[in-house]
C-alpha positions, 0 to 999 in steps of 0.5 A: 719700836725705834732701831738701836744706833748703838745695836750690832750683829745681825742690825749690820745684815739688812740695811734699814732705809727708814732709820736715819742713823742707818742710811748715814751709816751706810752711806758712810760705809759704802762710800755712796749717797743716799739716792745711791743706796736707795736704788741699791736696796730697791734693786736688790733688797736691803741685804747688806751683802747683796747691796755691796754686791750690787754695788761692787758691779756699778 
């Protein structure tokens, strides 16, 4: 079943890589490109919180 691009709540918690919709979202909304966050979830999973974290100290 494909993600829902217009979904909220918990969607917003866990960073999906497989989803385009996603990755530009994110990228958008942490400022980082998409080879930025790849190695960011690869690091620390795709917790949203752990990946701004992980972020943060970069």
């Amino acid at each position: 079943m494909k993600d829902d691009p217009k979904k909220t709540g918990l969607d917003r918690k866990l960073i999906s890589l497989t989803e385009p919709h996603e990755v530009r979202s994110w990228t958008e909304s942490l400022g980082v490109s998409e080879q930025q966050l790849k190695a960011a979830v690869a690091a620390v999973g795709n917790s949203a919180e752990k990946v701004r974290e992980y972020l943060r100290k970069k």
